[in-house]
ZADO-1210 file (C-alpha; in nm, 4 decimals, padded with zeros to 6 digits):
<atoms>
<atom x="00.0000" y="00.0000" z="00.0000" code="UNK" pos="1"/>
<atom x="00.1460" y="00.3597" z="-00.1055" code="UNK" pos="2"/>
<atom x="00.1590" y="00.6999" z="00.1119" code="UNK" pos="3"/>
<atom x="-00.1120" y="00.9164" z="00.0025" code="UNK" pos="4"/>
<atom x="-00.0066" y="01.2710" z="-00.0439" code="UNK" pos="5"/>
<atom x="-00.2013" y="01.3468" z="00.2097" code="UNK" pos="6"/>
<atom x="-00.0500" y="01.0670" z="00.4415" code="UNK" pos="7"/>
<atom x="00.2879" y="01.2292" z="00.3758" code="UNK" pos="8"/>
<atom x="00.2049" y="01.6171" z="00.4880" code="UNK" pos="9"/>
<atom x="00.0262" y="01.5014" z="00.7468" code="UNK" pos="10"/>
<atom x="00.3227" y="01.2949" z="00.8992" code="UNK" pos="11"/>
<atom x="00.5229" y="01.6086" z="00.8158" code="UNK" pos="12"/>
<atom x="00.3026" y="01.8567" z="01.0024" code="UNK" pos="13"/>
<atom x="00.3411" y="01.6216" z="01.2557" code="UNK" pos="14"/>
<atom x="00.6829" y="01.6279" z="01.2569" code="UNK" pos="15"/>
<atom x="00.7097" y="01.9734" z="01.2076" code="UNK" pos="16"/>
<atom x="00.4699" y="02.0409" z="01.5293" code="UNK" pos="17"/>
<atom x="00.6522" y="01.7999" z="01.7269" code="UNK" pos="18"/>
<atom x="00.9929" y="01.9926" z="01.6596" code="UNK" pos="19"/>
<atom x="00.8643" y="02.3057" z="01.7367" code="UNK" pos="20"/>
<atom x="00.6710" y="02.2041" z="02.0505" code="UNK" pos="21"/>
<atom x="01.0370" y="02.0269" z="02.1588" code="UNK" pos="22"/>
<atom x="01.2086" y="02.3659" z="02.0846" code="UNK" pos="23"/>
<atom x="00.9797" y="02.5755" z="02.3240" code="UNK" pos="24"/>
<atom x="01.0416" y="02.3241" z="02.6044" code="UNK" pos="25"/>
<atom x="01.4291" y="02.3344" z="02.5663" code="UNK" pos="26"/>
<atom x="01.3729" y="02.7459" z="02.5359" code="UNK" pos="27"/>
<atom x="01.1522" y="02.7458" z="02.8303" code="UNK" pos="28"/>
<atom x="01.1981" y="02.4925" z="03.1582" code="UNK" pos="29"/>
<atom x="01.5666" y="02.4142" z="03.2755" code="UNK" pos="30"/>
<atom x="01.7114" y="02.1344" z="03.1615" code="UNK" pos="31"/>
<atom x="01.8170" y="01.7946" z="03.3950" code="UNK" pos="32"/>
<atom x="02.1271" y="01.6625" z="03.2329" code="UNK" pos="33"/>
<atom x="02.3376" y="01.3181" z="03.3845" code="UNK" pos="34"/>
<atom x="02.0697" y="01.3265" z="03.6741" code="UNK" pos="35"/>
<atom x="01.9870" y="01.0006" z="03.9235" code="UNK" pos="36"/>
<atom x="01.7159" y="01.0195" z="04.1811" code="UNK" pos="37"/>
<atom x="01.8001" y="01.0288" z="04.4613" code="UNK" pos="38"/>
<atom x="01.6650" y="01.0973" z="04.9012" code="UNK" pos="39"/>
<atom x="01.7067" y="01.3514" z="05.0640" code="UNK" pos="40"/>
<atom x="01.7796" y="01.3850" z="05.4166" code="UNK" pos="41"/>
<atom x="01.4083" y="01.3710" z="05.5125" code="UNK" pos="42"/>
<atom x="01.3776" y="01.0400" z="05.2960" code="UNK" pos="43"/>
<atom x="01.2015" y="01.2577" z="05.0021" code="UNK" pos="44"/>
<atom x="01.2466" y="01.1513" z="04.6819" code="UNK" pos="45"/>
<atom x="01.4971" y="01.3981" z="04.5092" code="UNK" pos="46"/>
<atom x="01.6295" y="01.4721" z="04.1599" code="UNK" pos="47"/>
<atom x="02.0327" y="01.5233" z="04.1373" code="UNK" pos="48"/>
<atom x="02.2035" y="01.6307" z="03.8144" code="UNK" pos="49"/>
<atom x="02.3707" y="01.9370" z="03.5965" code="UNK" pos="50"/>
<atom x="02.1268" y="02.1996" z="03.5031" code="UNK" pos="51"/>
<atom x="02.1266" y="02.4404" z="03.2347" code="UNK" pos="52"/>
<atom x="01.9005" y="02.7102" z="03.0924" code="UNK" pos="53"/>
<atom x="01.8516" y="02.7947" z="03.4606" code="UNK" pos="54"/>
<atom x="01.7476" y="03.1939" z="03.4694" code="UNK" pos="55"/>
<atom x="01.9659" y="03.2184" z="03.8514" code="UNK" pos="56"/>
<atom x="02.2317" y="02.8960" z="03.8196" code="UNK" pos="57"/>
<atom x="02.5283" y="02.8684" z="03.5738" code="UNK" pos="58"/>
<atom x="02.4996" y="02.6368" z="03.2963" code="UNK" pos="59"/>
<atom x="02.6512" y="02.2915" z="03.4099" code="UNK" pos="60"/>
<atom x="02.5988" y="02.3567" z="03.8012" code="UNK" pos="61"/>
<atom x="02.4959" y="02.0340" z="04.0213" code="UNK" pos="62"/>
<atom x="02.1984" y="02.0834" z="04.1816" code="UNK" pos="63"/>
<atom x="01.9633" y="01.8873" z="04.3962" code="UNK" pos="64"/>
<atom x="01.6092" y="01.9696" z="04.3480" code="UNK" pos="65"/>
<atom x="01.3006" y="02.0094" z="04.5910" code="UNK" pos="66"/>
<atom x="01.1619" y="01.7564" z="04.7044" code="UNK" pos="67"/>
<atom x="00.9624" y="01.5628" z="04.3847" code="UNK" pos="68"/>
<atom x="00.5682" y="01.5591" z="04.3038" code="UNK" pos="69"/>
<atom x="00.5691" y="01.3968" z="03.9780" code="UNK" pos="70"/>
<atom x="00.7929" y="01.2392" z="03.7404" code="UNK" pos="71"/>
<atom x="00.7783" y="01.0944" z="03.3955" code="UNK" pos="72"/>
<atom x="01.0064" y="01.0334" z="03.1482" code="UNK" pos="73"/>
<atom x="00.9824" y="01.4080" z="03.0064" code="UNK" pos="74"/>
<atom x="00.9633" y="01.6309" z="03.2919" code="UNK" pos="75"/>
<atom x="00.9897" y="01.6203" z="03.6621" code="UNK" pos="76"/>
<atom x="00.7488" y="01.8576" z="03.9204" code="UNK" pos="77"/>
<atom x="00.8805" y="01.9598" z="04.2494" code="UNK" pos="78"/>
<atom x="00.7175" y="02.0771" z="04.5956" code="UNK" pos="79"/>
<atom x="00.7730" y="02.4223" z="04.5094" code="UNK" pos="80"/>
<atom x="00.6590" y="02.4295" z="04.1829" code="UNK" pos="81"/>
<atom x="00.9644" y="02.4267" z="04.0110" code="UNK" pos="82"/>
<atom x="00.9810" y="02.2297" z="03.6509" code="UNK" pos="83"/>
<atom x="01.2563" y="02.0347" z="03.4953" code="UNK" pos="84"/>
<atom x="01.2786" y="01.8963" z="03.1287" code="UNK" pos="85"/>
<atom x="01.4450" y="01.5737" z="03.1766" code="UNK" pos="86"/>
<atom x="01.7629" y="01.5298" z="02.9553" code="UNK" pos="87"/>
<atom x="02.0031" y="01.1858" z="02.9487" code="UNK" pos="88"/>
<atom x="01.9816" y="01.0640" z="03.2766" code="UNK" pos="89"/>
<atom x="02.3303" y="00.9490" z="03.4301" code="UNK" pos="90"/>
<atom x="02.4946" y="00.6009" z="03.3555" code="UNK" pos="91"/>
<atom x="02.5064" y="00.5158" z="03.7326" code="UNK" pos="92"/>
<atom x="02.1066" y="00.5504" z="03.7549" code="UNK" pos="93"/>
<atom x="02.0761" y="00.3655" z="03.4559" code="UNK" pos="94"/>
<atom x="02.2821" y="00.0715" z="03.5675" code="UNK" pos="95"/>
<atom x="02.1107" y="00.0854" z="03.9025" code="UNK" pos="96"/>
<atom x="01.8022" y="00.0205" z="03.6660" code="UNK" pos="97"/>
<atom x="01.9878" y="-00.2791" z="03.4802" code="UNK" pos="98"/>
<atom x="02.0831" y="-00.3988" z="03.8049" code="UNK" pos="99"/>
<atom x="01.7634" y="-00.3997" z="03.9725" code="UNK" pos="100"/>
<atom x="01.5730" y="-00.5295" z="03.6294" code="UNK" pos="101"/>
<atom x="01.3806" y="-00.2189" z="03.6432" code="UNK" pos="102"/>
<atom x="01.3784" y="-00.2048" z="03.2316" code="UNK" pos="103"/>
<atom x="01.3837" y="00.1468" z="03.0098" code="UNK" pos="104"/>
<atom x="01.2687" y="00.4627" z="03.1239" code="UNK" pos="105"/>
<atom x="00.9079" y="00.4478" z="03.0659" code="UNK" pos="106"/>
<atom x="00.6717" y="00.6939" z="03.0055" code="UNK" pos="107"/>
<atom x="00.4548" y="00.6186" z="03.2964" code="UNK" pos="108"/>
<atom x="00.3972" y="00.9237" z="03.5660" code="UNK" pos="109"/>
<atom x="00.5241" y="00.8296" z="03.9134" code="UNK" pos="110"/>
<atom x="00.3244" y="01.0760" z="04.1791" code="UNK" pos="111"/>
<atom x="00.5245" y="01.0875" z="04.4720" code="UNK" pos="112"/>
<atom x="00.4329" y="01.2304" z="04.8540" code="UNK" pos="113"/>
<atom x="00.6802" y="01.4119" z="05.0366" code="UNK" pos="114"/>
<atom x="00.7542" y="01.3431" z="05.3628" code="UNK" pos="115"/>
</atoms>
């Protein structure tokens, strides 16, 4: 079966939206890069990690976020409000993942309490 015209700008429209909505979140929420989760010292469920496109931290900076309300394989929510686009996470949370047979990153939202 061939791709209709049709079929084909639609996929590319598609494609096109997708790339632009991707561009506004890179332009708009800081950025998560090589970043495990972690506890805090309250037990809370924490994100750790480099940030970038921060409007008050340097680009690069290791930071520990707030404590977390939601996480997914996109973005992460903390108690304060604060938003993170999730970039590649680091190779020591992903072999704690191997390790532990937890599978891929999914794109499941975990909803978290804190403490």
């Amino acid at each position: 079966m061939s791709e209709t015209p049709a079929t084909t700008r639609n996929q590319r429209k598609h494609a096109n939206r997708k790339a632009r909505r991707d561009e506004k979140l890179r332009t708009d929420f800081p950025r998560l890069e090589s970043w495990v989760v972690a506890k805090d010292s309250y037990g809370d469920c924490i994100l750790a990690g480099n940030v970038y496109n921060h409007s008050r931290i340097k680009n690069g900076a290791s930071i520990e976020t707030s404590p977390l309300l939601k996480c997914g394989h996109l973005f992460a929510v903390t108690s304060t409000g604060s938003k993170y686009l999730l970039g590649t996470p680091s190779k020591e949370y992903m072999d704690f993942r191997e390790k532990h047979n937890l599978g891929p990153i999914s794109q499941k939202v975990f909803h978290f309490k804190p403490q």
